[in-house]
PyMOL CGO cylinders between C-alpha atoms (Angstrom):
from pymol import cmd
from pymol.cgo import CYLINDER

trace = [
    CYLINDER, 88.30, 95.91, 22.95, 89.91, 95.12, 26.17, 0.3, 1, 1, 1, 1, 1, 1,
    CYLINDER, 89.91, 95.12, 26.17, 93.90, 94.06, 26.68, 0.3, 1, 1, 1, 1, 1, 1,
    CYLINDER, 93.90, 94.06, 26.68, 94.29, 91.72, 29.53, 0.3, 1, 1, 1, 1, 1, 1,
    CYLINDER, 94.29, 91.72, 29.53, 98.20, 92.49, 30.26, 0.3, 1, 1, 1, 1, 1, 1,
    CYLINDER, 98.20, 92.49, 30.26, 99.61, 89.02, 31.89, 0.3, 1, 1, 1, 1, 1, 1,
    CYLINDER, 99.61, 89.02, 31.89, 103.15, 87.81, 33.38, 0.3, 1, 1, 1, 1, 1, 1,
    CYLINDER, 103.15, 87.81, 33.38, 104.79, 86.07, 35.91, 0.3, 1, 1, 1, 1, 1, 1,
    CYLINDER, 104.79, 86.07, 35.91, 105.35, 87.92, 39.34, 0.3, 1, 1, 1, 1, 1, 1,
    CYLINDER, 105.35, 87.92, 39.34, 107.63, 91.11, 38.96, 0.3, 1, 1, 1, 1, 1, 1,
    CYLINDER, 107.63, 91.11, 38.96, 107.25, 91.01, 35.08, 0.3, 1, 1, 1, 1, 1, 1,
    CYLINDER, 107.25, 91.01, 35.08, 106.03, 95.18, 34.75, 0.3, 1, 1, 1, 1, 1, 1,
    CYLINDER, 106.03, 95.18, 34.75, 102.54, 94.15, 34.75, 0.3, 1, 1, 1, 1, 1, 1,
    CYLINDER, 102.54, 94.15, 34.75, 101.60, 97.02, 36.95, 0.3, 1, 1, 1, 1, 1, 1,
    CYLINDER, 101.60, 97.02, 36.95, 103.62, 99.36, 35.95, 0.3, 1, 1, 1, 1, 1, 1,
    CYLINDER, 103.62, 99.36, 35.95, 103.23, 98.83, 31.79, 0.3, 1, 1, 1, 1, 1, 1,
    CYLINDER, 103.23, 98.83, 31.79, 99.43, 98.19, 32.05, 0.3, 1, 1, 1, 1, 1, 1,
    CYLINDER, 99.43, 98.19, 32.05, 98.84, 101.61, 34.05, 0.3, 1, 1, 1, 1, 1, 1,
    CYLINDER, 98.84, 101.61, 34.05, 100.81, 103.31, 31.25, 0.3, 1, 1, 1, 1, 1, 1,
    CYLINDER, 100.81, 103.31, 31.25, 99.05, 101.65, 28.67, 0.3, 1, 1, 1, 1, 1, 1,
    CYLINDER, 99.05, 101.65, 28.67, 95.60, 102.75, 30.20, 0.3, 1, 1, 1, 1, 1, 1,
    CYLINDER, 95.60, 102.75, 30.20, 96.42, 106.04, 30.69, 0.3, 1, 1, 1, 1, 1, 1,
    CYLINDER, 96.42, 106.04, 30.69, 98.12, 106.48, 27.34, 0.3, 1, 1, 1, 1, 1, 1,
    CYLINDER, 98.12, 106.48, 27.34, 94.73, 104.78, 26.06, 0.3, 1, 1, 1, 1, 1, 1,
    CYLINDER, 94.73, 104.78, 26.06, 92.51, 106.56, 27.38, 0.3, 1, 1, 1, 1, 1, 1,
    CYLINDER, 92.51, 106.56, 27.38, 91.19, 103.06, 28.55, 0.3, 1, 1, 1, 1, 1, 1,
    CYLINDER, 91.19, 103.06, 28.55, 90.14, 102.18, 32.16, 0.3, 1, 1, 1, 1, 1, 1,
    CYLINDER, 90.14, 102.18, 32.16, 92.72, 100.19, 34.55, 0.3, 1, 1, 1, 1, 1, 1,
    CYLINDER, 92.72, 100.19, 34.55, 91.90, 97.25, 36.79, 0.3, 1, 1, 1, 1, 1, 1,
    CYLINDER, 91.90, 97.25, 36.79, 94.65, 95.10, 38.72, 0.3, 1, 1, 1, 1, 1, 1,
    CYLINDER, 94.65, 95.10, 38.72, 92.93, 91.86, 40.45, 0.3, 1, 1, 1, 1, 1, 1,
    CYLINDER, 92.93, 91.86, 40.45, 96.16, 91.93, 42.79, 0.3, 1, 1, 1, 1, 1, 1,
    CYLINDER, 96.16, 91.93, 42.79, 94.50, 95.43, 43.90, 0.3, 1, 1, 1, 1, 1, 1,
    CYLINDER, 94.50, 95.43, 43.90, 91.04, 93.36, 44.68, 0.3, 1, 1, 1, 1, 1, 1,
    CYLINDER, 91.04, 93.36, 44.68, 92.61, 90.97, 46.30, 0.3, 1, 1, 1, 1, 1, 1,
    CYLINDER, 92.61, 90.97, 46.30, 94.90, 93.75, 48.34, 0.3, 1, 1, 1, 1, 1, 1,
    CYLINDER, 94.90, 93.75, 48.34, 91.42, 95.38, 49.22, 0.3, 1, 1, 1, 1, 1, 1,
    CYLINDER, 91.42, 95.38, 49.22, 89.73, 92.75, 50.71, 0.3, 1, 1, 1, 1, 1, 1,
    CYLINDER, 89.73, 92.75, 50.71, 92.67, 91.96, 52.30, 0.3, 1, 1, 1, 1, 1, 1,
    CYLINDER, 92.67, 91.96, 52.30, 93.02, 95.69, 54.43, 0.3, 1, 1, 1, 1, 1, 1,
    CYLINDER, 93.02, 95.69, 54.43, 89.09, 95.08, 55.21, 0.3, 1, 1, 1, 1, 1, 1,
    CYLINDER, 89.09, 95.08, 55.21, 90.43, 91.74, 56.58, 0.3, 1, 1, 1, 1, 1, 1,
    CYLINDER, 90.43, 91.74, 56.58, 92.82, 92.96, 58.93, 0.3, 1, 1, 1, 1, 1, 1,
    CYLINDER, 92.82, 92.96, 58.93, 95.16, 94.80, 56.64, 0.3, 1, 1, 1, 1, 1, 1,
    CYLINDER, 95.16, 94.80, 56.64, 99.00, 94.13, 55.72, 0.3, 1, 1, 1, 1, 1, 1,
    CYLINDER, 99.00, 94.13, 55.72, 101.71, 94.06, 57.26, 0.3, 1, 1, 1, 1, 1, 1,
    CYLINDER, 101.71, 94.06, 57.26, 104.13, 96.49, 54.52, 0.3, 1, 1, 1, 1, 1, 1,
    CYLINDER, 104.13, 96.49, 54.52, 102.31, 99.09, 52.36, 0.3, 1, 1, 1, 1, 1, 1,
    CYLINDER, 102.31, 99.09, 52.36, 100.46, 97.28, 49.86, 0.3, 1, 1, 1, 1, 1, 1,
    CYLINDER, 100.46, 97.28, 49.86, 102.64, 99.58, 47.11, 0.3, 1, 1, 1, 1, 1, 1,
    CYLINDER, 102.64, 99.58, 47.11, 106.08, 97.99, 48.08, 0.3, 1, 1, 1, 1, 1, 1,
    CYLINDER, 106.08, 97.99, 48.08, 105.89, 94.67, 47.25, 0.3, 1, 1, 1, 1, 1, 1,
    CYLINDER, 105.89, 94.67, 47.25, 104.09, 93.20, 49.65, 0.3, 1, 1, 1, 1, 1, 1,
    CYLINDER, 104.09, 93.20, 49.65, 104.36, 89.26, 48.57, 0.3, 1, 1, 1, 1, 1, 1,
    CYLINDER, 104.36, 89.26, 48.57, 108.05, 89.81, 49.43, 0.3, 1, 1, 1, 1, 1, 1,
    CYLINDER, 108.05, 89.81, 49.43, 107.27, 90.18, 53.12, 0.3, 1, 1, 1, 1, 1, 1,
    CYLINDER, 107.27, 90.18, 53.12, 106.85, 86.54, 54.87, 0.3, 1, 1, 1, 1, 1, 1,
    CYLINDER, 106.85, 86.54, 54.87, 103.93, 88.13, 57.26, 0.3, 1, 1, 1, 1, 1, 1,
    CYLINDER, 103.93, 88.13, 57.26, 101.75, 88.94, 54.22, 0.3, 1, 1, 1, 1, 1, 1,
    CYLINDER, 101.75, 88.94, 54.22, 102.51, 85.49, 52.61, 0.3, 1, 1, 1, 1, 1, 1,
    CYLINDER, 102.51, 85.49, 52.61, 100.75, 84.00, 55.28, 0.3, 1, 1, 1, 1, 1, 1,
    CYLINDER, 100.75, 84.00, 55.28, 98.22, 86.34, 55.83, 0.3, 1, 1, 1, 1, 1, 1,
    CYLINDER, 98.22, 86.34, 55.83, 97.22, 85.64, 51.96, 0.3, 1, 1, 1, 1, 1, 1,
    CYLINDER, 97.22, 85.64, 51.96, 97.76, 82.08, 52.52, 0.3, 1, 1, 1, 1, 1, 1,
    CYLINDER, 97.76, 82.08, 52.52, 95.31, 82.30, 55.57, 0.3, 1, 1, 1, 1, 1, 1,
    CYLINDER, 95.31, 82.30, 55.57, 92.62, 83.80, 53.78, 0.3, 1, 1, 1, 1, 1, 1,
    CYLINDER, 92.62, 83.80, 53.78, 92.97, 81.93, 50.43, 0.3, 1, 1, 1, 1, 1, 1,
    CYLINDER, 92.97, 81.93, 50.43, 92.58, 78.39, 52.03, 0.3, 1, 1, 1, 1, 1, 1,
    CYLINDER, 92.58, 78.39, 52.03, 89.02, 79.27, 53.94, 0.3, 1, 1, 1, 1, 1, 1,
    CYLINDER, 89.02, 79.27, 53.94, 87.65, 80.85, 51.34, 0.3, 1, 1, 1, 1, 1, 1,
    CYLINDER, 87.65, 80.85, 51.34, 87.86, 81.44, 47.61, 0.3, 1, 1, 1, 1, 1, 1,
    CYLINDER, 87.86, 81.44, 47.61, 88.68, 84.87, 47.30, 0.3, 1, 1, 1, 1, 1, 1,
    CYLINDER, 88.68, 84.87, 47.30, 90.81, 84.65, 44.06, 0.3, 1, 1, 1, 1, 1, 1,
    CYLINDER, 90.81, 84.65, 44.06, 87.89, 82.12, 42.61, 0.3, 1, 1, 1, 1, 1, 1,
    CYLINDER, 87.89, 82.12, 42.61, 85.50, 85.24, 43.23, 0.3, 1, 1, 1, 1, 1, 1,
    CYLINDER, 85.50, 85.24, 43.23, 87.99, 87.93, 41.90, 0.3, 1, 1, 1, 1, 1, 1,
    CYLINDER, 87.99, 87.93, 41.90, 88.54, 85.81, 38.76, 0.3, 1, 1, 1, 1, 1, 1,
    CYLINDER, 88.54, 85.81, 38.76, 84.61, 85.69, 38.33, 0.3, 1, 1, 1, 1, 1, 1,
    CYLINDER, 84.61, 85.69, 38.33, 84.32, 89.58, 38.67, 0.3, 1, 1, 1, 1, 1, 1,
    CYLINDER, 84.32, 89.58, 38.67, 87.54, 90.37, 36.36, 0.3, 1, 1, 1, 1, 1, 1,
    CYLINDER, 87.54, 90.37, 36.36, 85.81, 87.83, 33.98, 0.3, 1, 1, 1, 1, 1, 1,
    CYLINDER, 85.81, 87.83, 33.98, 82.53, 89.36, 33.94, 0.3, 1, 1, 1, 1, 1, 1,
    CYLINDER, 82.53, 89.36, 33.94, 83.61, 92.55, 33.93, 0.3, 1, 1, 1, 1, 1, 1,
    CYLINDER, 83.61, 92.55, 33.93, 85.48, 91.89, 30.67, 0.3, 1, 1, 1, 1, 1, 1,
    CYLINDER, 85.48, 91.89, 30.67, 82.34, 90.17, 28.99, 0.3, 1, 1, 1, 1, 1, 1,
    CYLINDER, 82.34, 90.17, 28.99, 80.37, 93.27, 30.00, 0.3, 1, 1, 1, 1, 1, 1,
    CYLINDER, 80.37, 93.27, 30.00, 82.74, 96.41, 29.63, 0.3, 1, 1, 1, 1, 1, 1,
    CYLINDER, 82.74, 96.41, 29.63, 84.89, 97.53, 26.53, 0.3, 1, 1, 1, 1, 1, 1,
    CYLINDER, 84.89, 97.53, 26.53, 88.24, 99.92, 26.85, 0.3, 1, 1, 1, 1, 1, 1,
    CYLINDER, 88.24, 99.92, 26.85, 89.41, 98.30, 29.86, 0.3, 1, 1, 1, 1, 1, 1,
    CYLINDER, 89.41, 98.30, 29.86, 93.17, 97.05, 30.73, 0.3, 1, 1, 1, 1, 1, 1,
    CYLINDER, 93.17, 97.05, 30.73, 93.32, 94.64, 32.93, 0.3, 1, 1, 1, 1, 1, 1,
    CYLINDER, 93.32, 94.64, 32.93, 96.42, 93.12, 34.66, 0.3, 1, 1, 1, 1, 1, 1,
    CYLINDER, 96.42, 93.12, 34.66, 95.22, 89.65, 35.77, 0.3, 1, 1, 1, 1, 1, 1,
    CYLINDER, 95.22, 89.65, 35.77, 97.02, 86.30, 36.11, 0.3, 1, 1, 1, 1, 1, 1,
    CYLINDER, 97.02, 86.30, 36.11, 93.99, 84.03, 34.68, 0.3, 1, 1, 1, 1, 1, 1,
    CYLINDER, 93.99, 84.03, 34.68, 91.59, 85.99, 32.63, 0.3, 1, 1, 1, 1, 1, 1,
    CYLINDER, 91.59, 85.99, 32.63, 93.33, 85.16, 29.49, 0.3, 1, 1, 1, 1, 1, 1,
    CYLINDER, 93.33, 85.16, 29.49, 92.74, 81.56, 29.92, 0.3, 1, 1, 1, 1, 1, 1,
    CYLINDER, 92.74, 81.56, 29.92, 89.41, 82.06, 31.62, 0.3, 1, 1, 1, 1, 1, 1,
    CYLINDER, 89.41, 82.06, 31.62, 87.61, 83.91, 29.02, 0.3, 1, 1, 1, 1, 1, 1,
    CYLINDER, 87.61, 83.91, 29.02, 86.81, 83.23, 25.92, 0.3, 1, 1, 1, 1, 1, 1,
    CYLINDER, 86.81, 83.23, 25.92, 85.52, 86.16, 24.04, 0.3, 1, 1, 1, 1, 1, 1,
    CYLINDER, 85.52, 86.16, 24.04, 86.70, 87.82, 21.12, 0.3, 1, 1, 1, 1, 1, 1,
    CYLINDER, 86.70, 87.82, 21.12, 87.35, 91.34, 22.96, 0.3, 1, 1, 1, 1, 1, 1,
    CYLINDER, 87.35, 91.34, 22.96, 90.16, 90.77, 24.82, 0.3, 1, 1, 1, 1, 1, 1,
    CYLINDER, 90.16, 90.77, 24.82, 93.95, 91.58, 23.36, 0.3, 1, 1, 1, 1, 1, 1,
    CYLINDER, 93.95, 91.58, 23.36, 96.15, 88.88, 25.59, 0.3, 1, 1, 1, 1, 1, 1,
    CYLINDER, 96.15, 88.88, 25.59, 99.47, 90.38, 26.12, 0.3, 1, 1, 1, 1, 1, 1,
    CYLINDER, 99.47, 90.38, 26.12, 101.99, 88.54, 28.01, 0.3, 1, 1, 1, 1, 1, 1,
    CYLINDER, 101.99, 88.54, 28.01, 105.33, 89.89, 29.43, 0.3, 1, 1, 1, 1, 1, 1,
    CYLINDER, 105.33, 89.89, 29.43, 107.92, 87.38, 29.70, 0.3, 1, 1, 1, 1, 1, 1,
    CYLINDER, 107.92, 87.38, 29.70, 111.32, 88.64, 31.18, 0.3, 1, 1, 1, 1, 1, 1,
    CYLINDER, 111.32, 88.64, 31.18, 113.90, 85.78, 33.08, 0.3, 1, 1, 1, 1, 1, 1,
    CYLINDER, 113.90, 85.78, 33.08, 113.31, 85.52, 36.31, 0.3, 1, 1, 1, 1, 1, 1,
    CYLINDER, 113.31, 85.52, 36.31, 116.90, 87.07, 36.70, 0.3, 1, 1, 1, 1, 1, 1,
    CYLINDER, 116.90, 87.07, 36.70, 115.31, 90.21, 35.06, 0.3, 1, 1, 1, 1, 1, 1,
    CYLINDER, 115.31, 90.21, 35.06, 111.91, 89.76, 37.06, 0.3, 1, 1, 1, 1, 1, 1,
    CYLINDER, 111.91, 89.76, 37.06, 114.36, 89.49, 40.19, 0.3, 1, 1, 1, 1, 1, 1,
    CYLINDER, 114.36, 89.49, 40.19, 116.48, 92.94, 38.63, 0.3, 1, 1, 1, 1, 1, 1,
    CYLINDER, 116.48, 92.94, 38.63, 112.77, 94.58, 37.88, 0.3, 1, 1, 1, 1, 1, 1,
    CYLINDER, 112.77, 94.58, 37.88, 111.56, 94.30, 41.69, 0.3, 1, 1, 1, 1, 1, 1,
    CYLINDER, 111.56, 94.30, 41.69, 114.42, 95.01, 42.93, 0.3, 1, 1, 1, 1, 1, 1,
    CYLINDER, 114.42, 95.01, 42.93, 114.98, 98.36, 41.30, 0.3, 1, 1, 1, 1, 1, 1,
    CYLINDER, 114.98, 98.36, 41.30, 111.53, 99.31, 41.62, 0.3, 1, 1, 1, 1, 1, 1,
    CYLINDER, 111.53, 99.31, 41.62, 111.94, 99.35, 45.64, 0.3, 1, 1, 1, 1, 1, 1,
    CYLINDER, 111.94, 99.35, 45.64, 112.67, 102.52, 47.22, 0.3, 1, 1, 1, 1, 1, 1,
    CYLINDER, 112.67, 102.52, 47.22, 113.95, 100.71, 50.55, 0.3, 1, 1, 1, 1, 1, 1,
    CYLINDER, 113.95, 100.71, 50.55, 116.55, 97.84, 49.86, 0.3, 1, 1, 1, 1, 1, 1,
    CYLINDER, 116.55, 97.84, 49.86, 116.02, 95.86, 52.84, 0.3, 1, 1, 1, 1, 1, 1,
    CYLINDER, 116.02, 95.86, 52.84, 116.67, 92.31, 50.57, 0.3, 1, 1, 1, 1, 1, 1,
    CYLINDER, 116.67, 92.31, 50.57, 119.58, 91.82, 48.24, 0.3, 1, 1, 1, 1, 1, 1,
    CYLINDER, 119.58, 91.82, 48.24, 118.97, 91.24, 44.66, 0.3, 1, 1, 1, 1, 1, 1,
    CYLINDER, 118.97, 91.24, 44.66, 119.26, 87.37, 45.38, 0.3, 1, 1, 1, 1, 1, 1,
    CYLINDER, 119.26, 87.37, 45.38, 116.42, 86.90, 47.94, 0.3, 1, 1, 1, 1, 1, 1,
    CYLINDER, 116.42, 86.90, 47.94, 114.19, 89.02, 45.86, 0.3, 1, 1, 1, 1, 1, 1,
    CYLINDER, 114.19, 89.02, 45.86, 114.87, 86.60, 43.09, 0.3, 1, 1, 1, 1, 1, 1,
    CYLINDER, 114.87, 86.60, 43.09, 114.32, 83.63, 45.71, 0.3, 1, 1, 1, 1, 1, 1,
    CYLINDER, 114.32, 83.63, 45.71, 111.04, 85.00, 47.08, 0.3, 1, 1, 1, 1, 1, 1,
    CYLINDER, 111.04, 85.00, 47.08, 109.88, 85.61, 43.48, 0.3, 1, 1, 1, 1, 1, 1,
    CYLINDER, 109.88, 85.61, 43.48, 111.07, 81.94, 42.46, 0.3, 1, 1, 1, 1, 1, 1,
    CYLINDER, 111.07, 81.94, 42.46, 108.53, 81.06, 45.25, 0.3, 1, 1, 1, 1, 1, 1,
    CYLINDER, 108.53, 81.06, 45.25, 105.75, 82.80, 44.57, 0.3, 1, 1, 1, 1, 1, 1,
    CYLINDER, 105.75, 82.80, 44.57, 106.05, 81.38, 40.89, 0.3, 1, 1, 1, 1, 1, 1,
    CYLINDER, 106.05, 81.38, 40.89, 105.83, 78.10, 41.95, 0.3, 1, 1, 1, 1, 1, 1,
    CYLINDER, 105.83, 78.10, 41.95, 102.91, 79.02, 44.28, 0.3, 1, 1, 1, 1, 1, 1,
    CYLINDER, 102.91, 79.02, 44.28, 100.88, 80.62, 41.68, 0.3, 1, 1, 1, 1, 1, 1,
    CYLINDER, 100.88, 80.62, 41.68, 101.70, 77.90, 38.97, 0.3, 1, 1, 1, 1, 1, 1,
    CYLINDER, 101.70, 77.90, 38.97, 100.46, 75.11, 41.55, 0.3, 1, 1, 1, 1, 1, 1,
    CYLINDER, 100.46, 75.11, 41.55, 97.53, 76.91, 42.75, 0.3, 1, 1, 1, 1, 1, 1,
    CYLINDER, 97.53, 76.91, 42.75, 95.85, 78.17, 39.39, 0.3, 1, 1, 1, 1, 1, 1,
    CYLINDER, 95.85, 78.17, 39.39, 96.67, 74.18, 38.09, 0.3, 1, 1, 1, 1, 1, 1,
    CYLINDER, 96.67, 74.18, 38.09, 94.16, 73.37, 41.11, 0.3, 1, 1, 1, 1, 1, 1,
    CYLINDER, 94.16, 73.37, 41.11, 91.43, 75.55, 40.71, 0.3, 1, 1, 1, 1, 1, 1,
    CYLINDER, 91.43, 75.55, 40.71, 90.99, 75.88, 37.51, 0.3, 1, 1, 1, 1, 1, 1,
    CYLINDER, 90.99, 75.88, 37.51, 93.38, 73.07, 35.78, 0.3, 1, 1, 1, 1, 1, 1,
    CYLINDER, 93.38, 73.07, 35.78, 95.20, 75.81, 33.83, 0.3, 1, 1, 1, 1, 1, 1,
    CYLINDER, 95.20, 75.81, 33.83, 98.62, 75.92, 33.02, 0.3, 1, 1, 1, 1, 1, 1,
    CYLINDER, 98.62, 75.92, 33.02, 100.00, 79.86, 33.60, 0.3, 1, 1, 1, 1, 1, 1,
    CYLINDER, 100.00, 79.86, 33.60, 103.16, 79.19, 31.68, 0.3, 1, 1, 1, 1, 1, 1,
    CYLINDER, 103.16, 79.19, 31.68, 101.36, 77.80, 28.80, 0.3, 1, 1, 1, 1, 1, 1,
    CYLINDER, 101.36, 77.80, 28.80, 101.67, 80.21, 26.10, 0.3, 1, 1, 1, 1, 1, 1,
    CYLINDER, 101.67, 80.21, 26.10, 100.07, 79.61, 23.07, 0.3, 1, 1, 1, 1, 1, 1,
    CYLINDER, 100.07, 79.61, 23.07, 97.09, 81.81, 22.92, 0.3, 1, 1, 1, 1, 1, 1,
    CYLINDER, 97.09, 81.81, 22.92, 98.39, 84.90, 23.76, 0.3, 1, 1, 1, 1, 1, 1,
    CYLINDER, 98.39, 84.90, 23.76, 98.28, 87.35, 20.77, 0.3, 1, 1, 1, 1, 1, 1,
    CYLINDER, 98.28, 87.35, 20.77, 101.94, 89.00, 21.91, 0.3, 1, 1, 1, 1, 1, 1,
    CYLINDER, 101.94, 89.00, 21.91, 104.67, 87.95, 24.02, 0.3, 1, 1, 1, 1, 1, 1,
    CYLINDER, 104.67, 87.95, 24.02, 107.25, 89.89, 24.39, 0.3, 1, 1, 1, 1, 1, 1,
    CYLINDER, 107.25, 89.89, 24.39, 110.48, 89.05, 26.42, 0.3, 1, 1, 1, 1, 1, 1,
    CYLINDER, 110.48, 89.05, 26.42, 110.95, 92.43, 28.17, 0.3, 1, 1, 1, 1, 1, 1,
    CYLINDER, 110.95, 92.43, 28.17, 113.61, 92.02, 30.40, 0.3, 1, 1, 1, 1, 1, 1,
    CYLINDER, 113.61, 92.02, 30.40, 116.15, 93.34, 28.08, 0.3, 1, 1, 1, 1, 1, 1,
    CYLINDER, 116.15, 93.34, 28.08, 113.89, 96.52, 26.99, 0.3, 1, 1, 1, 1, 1, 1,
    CYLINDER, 113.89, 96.52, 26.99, 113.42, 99.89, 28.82, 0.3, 1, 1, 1, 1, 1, 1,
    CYLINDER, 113.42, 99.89, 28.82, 110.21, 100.46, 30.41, 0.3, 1, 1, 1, 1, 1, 1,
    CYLINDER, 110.21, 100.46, 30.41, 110.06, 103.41, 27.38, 0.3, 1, 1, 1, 1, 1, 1,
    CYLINDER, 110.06, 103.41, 27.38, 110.68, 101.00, 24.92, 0.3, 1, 1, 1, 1, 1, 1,
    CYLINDER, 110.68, 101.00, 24.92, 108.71, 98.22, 26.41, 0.3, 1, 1, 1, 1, 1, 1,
    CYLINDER, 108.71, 98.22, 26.41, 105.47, 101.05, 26.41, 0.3, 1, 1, 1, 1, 1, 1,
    CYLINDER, 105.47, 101.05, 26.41, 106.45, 101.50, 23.16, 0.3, 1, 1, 1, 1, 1, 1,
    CYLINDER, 106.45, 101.50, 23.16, 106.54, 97.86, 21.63, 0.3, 1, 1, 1, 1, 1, 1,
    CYLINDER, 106.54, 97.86, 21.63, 102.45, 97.73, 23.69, 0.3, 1, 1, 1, 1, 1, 1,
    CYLINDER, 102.45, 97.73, 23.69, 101.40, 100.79, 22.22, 0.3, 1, 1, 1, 1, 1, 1,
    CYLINDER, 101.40, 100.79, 22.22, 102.09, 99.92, 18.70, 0.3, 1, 1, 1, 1, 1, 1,
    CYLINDER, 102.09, 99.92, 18.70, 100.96, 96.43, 19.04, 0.3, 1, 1, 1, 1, 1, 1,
    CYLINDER, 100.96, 96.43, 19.04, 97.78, 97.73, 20.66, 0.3, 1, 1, 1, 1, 1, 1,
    CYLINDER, 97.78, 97.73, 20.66, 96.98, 100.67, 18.06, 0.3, 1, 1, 1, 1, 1, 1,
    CYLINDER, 96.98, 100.67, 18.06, 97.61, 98.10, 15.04, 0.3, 1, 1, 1, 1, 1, 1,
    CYLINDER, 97.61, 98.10, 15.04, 94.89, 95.50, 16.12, 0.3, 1, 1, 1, 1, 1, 1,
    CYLINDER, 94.89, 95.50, 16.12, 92.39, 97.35, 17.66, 0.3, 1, 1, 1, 1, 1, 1,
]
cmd.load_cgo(trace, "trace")
């Protein structure tokens, strides 16, 4: 079984499906990671990759640049897909797979804190605090509204729609703790 561990930007994907893997046992793939990769072999970022980098206008573009000639997150998508279809014991943190693929070994987990907790989240997470707590929340409002838009035009998917996850869980108002907690139970009872 694999758990595909989906939310909206600055939701804990990263952080809860790393825990989860490790506390597993399971493998760990982020497609923001594949995406940051070819990126560096690209011509690299402009912030370290670790610190947010969708925050920084610079690296907005430089995405933007490389997503409109070529379809980089069409090609991730294909790879996270097939990788699911063809591996077992993997958590993956990826915005589409859950509506891309349709097997029956995939646990679709979706975190779903307000964006005011998203904005809280990110903010907290960062070591430097070069934005206040409101453009954070602005920059994340953004890329929302970016991703929604562009996943509706490739692949005519709504990212907000819901329905077919197996858990989601609002955890803007949970610890990380209890949030790990909440996955791990959830996980260990359907598997």
């Amino acid at each position: 079984m694999n758990i595909n561990i989906c939310g909206l930007t600055a939701s804990g994907k990263t952080y809860q499906s790393k825990l989860l893997a490790e506390n597993l046992g399971y493998k760990h793939l982020c497609s923001s990671d594949l995406l940051l990769k070819f990126l560096e072999q690209e011509g690299g970022l402009i912030e370290d990759k670790r610190n947010h980098f969708w925050i920084n206008s610079e690296n907005v573009t430089l995405i933007e640049k490389y997503r409109s000639g070529k379809c980089i997150d069409k090609e991730i998508d294909k790879y996270v897909t097939q990788l699911c279809s063809s591996s077992d014991n993997v958590v993956i943190e990826s915005r589409t797979l859950s509506w891309m693929y349709h097997g029956s070994n995939l646990l679709r987990i979706y975190l779903n804190p307000s964006l005011q907790k998203r904005a809280e989240i990110a903010y907290n997470s960062r070591e430097r605090k070069e934005f206040t707590l409101e453009e954070i929340k602005e920059e994340i409002n953004k890329k929302d509204q970016r991703d929604i838009q562009r996943f509706k035009e490739l692949y005519d998917i709504d990212i907000t729609d819901l329905r077919d996850f197996d858990l989601v869980i609002d955890n803007g108002y949970l610890s990380p703790k209890e949030t790990q907690r909440l996955l791990l139970d959830f996980v260990r009872n359907s598997i």
